[in-house]
C-alpha positions as CSV (number, residue, x, y, z in Angstrom):
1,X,176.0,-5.9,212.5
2,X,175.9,-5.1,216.3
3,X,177.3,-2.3,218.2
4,X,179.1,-4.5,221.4
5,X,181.1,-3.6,224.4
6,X,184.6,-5.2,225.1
7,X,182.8,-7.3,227.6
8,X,180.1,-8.5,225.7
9,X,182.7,-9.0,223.0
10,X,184.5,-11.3,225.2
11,X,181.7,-13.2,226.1
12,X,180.6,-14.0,222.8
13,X,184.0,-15.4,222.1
14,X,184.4,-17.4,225.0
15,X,182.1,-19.9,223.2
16,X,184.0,-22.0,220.3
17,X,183.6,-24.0,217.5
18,X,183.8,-28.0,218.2
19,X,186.7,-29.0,220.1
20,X,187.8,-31.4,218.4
21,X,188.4,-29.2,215.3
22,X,192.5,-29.1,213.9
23,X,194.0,-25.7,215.4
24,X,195.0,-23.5,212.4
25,X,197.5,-20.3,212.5
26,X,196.3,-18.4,215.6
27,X,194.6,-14.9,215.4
28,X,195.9,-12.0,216.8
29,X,193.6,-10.4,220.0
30,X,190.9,-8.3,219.6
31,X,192.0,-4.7,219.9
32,X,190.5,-1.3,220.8
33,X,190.9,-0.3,217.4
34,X,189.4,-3.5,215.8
35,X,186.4,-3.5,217.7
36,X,185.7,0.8,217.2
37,X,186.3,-0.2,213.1
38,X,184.3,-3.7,213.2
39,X,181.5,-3.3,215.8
40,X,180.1,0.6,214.7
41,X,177.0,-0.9,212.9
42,X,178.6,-0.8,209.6
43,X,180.3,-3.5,207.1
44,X,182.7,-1.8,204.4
45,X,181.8,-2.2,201.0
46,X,184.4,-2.1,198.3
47,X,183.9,-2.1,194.5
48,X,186.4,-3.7,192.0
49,X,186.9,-3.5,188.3
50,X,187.3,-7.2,187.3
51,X,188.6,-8.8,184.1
52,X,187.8,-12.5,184.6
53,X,189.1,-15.4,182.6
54,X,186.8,-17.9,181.3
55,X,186.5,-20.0,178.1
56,X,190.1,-19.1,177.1
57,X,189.3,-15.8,177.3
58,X,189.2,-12.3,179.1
59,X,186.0,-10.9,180.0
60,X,185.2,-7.4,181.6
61,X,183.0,-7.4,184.5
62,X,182.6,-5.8,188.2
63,X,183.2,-7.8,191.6
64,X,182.1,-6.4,194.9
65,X,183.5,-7.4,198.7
66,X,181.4,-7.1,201.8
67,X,182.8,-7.4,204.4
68,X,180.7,-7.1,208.4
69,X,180.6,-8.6,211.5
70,X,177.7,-10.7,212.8
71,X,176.3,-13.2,215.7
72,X,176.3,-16.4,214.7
73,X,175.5,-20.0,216.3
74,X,178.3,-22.3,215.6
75,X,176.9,-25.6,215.9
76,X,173.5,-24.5,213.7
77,X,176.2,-22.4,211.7
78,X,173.9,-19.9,210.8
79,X,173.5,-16.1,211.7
80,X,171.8,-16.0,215.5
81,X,168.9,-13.1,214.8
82,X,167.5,-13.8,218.6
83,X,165.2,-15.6,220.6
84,X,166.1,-18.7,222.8
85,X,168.4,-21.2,221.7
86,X,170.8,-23.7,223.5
87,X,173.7,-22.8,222.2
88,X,176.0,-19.2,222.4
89,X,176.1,-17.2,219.8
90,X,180.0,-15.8,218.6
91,X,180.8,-13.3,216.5
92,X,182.4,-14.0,212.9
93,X,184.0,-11.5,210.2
94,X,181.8,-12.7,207.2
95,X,183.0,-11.7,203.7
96,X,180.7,-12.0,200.6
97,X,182.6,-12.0,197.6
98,X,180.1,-11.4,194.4
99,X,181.1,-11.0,190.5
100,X,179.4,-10.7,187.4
101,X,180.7,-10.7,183.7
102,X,179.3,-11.7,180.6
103,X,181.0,-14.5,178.2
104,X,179.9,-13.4,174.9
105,X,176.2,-13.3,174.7
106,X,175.2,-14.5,178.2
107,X,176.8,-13.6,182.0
108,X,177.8,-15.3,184.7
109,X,176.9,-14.2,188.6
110,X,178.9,-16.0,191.7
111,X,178.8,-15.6,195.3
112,X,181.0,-16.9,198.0
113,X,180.5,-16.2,201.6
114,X,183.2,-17.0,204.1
115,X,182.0,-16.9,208.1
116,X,185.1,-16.8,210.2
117,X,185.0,-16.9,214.1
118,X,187.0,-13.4,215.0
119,X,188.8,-15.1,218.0
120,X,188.5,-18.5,216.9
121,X,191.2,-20.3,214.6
122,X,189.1,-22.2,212.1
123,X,186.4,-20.7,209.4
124,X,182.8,-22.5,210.7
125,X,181.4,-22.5,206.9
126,X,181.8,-21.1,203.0
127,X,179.0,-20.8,200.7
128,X,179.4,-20.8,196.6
129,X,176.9,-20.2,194.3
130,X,177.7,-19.7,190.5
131,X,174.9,-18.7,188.3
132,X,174.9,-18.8,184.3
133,X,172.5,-18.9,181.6
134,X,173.1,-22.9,181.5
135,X,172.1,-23.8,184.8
136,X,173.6,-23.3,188.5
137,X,175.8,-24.9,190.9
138,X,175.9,-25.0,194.8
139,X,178.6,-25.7,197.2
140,X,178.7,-25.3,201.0
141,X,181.5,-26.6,203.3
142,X,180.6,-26.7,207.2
143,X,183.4,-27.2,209.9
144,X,182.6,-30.7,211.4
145,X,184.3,-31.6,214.1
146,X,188.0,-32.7,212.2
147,X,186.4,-32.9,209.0
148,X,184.9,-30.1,206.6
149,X,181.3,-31.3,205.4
150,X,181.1,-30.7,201.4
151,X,177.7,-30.3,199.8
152,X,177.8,-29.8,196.3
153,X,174.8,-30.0,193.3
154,X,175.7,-29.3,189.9
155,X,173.4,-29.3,186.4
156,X,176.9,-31.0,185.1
157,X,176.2,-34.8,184.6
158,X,179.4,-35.5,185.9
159,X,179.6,-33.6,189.1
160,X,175.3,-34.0,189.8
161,X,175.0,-33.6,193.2
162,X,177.6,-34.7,195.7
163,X,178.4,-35.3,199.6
164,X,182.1,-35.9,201.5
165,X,184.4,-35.1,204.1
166,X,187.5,-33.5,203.6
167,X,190.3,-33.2,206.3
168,X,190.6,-29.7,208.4
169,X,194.2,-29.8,209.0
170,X,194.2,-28.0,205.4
171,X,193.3,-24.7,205.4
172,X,190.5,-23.0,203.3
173,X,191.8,-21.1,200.3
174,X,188.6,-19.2,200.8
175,X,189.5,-18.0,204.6
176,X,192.8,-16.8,203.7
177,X,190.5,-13.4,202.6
178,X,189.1,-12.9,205.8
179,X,192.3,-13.8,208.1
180,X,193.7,-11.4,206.5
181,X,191.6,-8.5,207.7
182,X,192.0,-10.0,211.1
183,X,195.5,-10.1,211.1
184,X,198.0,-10.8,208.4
185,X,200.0,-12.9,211.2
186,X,198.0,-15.5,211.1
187,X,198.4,-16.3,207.3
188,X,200.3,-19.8,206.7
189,X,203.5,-19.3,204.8
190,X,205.8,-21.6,203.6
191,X,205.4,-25.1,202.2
192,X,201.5,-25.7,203.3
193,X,198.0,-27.5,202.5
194,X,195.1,-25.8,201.5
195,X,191.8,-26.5,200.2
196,X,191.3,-24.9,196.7
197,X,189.4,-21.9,196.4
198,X,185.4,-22.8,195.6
199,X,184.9,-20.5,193.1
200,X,188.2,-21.5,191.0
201,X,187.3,-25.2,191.4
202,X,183.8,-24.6,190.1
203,X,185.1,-22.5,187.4
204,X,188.0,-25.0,186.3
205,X,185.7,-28.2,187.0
206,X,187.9,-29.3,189.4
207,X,187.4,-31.5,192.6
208,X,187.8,-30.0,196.4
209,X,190.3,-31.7,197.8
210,X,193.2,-30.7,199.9
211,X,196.6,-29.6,197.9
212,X,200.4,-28.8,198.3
213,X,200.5,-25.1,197.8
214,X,203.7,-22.6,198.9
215,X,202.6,-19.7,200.0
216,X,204.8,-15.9,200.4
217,X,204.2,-12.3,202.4
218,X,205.9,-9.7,200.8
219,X,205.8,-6.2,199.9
220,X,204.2,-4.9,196.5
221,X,206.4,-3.5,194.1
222,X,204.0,-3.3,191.6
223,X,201.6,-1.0,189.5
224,X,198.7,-2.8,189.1
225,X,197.4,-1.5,192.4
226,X,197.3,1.8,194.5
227,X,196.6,2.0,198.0
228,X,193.7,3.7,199.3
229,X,195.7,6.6,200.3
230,X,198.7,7.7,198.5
231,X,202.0,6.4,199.4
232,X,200.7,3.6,201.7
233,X,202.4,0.4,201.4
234,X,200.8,-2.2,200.3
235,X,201.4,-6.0,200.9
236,X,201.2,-9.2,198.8
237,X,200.2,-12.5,200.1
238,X,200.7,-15.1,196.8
239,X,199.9,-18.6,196.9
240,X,201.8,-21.0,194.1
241,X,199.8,-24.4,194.1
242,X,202.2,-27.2,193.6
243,X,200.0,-28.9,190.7
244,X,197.3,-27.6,188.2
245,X,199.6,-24.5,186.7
246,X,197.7,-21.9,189.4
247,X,199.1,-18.6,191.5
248,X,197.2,-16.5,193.7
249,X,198.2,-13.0,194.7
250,X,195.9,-10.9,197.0
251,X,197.1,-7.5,197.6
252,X,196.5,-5.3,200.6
253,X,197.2,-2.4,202.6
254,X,199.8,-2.2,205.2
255,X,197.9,-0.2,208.2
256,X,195.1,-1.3,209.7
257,X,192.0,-1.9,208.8
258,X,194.0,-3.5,205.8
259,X,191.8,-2.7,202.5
260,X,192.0,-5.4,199.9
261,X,193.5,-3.5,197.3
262,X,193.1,-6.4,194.6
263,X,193.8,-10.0,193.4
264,X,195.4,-11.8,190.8
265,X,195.0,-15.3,190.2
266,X,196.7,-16.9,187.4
267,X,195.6,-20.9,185.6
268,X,194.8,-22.3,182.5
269,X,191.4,-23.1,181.3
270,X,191.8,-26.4,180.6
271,X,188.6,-28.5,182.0
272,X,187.4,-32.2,181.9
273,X,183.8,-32.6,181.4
274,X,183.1,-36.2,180.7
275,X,185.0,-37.8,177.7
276,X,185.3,-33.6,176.5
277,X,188.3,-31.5,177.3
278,X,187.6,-28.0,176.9
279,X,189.2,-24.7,177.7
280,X,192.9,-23.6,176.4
281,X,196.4,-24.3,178.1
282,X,197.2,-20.9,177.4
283,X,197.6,-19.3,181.5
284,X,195.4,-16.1,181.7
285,X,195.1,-13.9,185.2
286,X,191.7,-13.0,186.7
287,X,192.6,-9.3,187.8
288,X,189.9,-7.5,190.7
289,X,191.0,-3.6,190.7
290,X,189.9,-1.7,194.2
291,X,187.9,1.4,192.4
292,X,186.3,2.5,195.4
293,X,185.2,2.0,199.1
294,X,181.6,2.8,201.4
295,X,181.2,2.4,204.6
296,X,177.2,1.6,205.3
297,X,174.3,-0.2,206.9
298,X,173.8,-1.5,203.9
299,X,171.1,-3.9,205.1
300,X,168.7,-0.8,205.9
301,X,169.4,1.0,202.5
302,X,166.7,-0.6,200.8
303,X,164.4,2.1,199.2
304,X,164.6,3.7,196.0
305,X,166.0,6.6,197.8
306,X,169.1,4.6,198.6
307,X,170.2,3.8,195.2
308,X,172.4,7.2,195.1
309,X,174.7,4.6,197.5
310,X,175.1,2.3,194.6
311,X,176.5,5.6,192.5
312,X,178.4,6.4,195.1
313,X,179.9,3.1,195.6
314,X,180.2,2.9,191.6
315,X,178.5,-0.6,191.0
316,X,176.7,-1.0,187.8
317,X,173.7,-3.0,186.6
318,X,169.8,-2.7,187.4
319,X,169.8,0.8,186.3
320,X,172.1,1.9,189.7
């Protein structure tokens, strides 16, 4: 959320993440353009009209993606806000992915937050939170050296709270988001391994583990979404997982600073809970519709004054 000069830019990335850490698609370099879009004390917020599947069913609802840069301390792995500290701060494009929809009588708020190292080949750390009127559930995944730490809790008796390593030669389904607003170059295509998405796993009661998945970059043909401006072209990265009946499309635009125009993901809702199987076999699509974009520091818009933003961004809820 800094204004920085290519030089202090550069410093800041001269510092990595652990060494020892699996190398994954490089990023592109940091350009002139990149840094007057990324580093002028703005994130870009963009509102999305979402139908998400859940109990066998469709449900209307609203998503919302943040997406800014900040300082963070990769070995701490949290956002550096100043003061002395031993290690070098780098800077990270963070997205925070949020939704909310209602399943009949009560609704459901999630939260994923993605920190990816702009220079750097590996995402440090995602956060998921899912909220519902049963309980919550809590996932976090830190880059370890060649391992991804997983913390998970869970009000579900058979997920409870849990701790493992997973391998990070498998990329995160969760960093394809923000590699792609670095650079769609560095998205894996082909036959390759990723680590499910953690709000789909939640969702689906599914364990985090590394999976065969083939993944595509083509051009969108498609009417389900328009490009920011008219005419642009629009491109659509889709991931088909080899197992579990799931396909994830995200679409985007062409030209930089490559808007997220939508996303599609496809699966049944078929879940094990126990001895229980619940949830249909029937495939429905989750479906995230770009309505509109703001650029802001959103982090000082904090007085009643500042809720006209919220109309002008078009978000719903708490009287906004």
């Amino acid at each position: 959320m800094l204004r920085l000069s290519i030089a202090v830019l550069a410093s800041l990335l001269a510092c990595s993440s652990p060494s020892s850490a699996p190398q994954g698609p490089a990023l592109p370099p940091v350009t002139p353009e990149f840094q007057r879009y990324w580093y002028a004390g703005q994130a870009e917020l963009s509102r999305y009209q979402l139908t998400q599947s859940r109990y066998g069913a469709l449900h209307p609802g609203e998503a919302v993606l943040v997406f800014v840069t900040e300082d963070f301390l990769p070995r701490q792995q949290v956002k550096f806000e100043g003061g002395k500290t031993p290690e070098k701060s780098l800077s990270v494009l963070k997205m925070n992915q949020l939704r909310r929809f209602a399943t009949g009588l009560y609704d459901y708020s999630l939260n994923t937050s993605v920190f990816t190292p702009v220079a750097e080949p590996r995402t440090l750390k995602v956060v998921t939170t899912v909220q519902d009127w049963c309980g919550q559930t809590f996932s976090q995944l830190n880059l370890r050296g060649r391992q991804y730490h997983l913390e998970s809790r869970s009000y579900f008796q058979q997920e409870a709270d849990q701790e493992q390593d997973l391998p990070a030669d498998a990329l995160l389904e969760d960093e394809l988001w923000t590699r792609l607003r670095l650079g769609p170059s560095s998205l894996p295509t082909g036959q390759i391994r990723l680590i499910p998405g953690t709000v789909a796993s939640r969702l689906r009661h599914r364990p985090l583990r590394p999976e065969e998945a083939t993944a595509s970059l083509t051009p969108y043909a498609g009417r389900e979404f328009q490009p920011s401006q008219p005419g642009a072209p629009l491109q659509a990265y889709t991931v088909r997982y080899a197992t579990g009946n799931r396909t994830l499309t995200i679409v985007f635009e062409t030209a930089f600073p490559r808007l997220i125009a939508g996303w599609e993901d496809s699966y049944d809702s078929q879940m094990q809970l126990g001895d229980q199987t619940m949830g249909s076999s029937e495939v429905l699509t989750t479906r995230a519709v770009r309505t509109r974009t703001l650029r802001s520091d959103y982090w000082q818009r904090h007085t009643p004054a500042d809720s006209t933003l919220r109309r002008q961004l078009g978000v719903t809820g708490f009287g906004g």
